[in-house]
Backbone as a ProteinNet text record, in pm:
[ID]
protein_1_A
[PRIMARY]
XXXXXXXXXXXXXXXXXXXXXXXXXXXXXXXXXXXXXXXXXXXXXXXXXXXXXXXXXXXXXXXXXXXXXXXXXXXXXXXXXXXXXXXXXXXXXXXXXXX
[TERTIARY]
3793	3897.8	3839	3748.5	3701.8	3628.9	3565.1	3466	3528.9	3681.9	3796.3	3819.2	3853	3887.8	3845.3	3678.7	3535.2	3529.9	3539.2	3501.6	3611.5	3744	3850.7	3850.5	3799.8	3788	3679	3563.2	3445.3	3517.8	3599.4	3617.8	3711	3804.5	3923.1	3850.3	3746.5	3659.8	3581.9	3543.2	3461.6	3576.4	3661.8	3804	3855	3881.2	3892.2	3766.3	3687.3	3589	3511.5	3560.9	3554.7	3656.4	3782.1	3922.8	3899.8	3807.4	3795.1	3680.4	3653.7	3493.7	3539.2	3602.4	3652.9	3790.9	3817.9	3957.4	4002.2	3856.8	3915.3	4031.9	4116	4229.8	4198.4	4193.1	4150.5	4279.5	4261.9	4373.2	4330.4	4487.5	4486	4586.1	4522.2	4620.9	4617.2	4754.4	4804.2	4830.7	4821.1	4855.9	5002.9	5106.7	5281.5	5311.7	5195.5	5183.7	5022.5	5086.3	4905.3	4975	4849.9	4900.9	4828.5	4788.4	4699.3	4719.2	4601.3	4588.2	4450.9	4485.3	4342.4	4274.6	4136.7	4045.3	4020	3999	4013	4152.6	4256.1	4392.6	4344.5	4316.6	4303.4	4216.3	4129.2	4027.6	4116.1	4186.2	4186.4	4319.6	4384.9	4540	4442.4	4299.9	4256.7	4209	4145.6	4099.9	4195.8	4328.3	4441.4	4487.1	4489.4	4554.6	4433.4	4306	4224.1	4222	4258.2	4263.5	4393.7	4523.9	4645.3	4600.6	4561.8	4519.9	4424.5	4348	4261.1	4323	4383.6	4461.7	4600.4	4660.8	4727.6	4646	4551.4	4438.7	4388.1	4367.3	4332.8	4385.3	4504.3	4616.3	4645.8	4682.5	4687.3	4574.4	4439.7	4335.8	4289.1	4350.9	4304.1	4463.9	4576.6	4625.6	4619.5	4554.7	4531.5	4453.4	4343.8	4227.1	4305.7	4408.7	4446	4554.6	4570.5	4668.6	4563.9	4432.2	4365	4312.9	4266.3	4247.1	4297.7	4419.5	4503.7	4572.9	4512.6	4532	4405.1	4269.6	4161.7	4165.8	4220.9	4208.6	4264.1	4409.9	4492.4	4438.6	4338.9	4326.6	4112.1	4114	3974.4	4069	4155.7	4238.2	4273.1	4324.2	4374.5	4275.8	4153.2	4012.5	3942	3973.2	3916.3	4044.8	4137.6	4206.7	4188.4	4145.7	4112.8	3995.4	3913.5	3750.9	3767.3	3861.5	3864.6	3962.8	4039.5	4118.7	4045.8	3916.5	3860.1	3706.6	3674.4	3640.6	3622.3	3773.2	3819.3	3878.6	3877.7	3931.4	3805.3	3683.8	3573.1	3506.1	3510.9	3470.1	3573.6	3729.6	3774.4	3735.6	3684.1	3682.8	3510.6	3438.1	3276	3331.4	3414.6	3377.1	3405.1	3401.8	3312.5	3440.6	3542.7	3636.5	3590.4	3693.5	3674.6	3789.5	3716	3813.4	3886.9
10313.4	10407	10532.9	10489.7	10647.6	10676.4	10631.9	10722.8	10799.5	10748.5	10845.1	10932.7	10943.1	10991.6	11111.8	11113.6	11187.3	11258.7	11205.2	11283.2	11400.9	11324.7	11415.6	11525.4	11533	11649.5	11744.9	11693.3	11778.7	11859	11804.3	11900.9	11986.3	11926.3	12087.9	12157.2	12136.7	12223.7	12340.2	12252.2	12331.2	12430	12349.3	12427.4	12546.2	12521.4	12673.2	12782.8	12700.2	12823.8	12918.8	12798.1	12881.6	12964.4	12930	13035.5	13177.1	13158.6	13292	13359.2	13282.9	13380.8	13416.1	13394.5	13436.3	13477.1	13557.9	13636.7	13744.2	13791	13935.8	13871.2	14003.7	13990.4	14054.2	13969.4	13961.7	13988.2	14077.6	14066.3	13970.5	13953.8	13832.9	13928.5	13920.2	14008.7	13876.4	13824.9	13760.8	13826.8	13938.1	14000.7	14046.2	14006.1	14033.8	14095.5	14055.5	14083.5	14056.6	14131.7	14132	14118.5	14009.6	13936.9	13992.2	14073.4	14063.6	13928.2	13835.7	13715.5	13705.4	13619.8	13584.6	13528.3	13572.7	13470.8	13330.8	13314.4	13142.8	13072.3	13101.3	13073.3	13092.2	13140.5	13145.1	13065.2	13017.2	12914.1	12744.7	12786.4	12665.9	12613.3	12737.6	12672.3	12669.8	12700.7	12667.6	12595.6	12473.3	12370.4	12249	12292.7	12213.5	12198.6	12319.7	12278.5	12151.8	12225.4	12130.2	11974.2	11916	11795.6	11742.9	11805.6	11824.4	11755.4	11818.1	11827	11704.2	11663	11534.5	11438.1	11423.8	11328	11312.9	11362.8	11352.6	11328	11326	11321.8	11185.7	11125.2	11003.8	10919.5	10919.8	10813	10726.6	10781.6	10643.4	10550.3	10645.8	10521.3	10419	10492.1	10400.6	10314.3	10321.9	10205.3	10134.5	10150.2	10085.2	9997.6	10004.8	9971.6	9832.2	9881.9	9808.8	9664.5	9750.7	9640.8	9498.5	9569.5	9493.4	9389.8	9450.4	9365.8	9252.3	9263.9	9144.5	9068.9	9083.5	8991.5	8908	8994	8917.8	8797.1	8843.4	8764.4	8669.9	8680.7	8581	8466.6	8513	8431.3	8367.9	8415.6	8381.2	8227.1	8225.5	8144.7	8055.7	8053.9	7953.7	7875.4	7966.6	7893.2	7804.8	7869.6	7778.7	7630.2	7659.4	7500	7443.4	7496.2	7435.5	7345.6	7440	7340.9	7231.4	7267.4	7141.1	7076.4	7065	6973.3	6884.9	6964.2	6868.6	6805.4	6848.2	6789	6632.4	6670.6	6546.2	6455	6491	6432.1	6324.6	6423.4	6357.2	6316.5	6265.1	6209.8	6094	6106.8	5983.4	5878	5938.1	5852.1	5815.5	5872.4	5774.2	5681.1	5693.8	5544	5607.1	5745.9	5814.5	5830	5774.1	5843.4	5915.7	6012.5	6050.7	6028.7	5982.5	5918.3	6048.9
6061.2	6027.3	5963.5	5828.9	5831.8	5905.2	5979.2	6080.5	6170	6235.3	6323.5	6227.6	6075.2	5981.3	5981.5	6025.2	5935.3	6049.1	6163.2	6303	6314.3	6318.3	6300.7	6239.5	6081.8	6074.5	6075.7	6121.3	6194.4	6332.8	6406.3	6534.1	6468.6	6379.5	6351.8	6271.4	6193.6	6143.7	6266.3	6373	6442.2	6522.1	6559.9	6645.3	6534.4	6453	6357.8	6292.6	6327.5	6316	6443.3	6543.4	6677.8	6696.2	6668.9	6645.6	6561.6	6451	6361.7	6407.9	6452	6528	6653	6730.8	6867.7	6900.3	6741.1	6750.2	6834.6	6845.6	6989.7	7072.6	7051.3	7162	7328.2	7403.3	7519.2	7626.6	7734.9	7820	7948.8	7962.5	8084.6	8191.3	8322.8	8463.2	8507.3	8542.2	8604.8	8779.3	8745.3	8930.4	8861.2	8847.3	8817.3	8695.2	8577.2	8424.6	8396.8	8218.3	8223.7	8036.6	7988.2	7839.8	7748.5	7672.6	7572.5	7459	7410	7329	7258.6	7188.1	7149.9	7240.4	7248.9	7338.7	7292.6	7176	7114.7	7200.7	7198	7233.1	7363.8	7434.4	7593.2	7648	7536	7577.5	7565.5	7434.5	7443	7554	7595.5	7664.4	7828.4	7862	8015.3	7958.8	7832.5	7793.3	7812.1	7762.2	7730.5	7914	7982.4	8147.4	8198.7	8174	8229.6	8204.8	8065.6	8032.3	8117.4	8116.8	8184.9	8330.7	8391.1	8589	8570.2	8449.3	8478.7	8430.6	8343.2	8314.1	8464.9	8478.3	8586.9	8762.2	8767.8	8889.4	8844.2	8735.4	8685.6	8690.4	8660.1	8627.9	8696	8818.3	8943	8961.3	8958.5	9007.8	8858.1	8731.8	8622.5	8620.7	8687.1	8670.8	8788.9	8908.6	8999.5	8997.6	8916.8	8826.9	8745	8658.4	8578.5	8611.3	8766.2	8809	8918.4	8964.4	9039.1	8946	8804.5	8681.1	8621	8666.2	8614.8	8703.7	8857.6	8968.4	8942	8933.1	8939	8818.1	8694.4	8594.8	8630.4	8706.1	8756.9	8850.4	8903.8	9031.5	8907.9	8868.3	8813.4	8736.7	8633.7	8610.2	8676.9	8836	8877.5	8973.5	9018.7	9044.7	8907.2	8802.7	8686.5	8715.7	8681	8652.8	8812	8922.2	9042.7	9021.9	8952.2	8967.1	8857.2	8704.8	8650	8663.7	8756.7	8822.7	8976.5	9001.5	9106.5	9005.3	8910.8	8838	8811.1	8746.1	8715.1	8802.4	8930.8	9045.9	9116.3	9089.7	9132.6	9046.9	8895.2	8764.3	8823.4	8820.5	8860.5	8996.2	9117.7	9219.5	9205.1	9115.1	9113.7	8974.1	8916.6	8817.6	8653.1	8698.8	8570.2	8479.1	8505.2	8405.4	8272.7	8235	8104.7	7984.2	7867.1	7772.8	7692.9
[MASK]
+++++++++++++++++++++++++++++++++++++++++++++++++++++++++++++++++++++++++++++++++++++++++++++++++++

């Protein structure tokens, strides 16, 4: 917990001092409009789309992932009580019972 704690505030440390050091107001031409902003702020809202477009480009194959995961577990499960159900199937027909 403190180490999320400690880390946490090393990046908003670093994220606001990259903000005061990279205050120039920067223009943006869209082609239709054109924005004057901070360049810190412009970094971080094509930082923020980019996480956006990967997280959404991700998602399907990490729950596809998650759903093949819990067939396999399923079936790893019912091969386990298979083998100790022939196990004990073949402990019973040599003699070998188990107490």
């Amino acid at each position: 917990m403190q180490k999320y704690f400690f880390t946490t505030i090393v990046v908003v440390l670093i994220m606001v001092t990259f903000a005061v050091l990279n205050s120039k107001v920067v223009p943006i031409n869209f082609g239709f409009t054109r924005l004057n902003i901070s360049l810190a702020l412009t970094i971080f809202i094509v930082f923020a789309i980019g996480a956006l477009v990967s997280f959404v480009v991700t998602t399907p194959t990490i729950l596809k992932n998650k759903r093949e995961l819990k067939r396999k577990n399923k079936e790893i499960k019912q091969l386990s009580e298979e083998n100790t159900r022939l196990k004990n199937q073949d402990s019973y027909y040599s003699g070998e019972q188990e107490v």
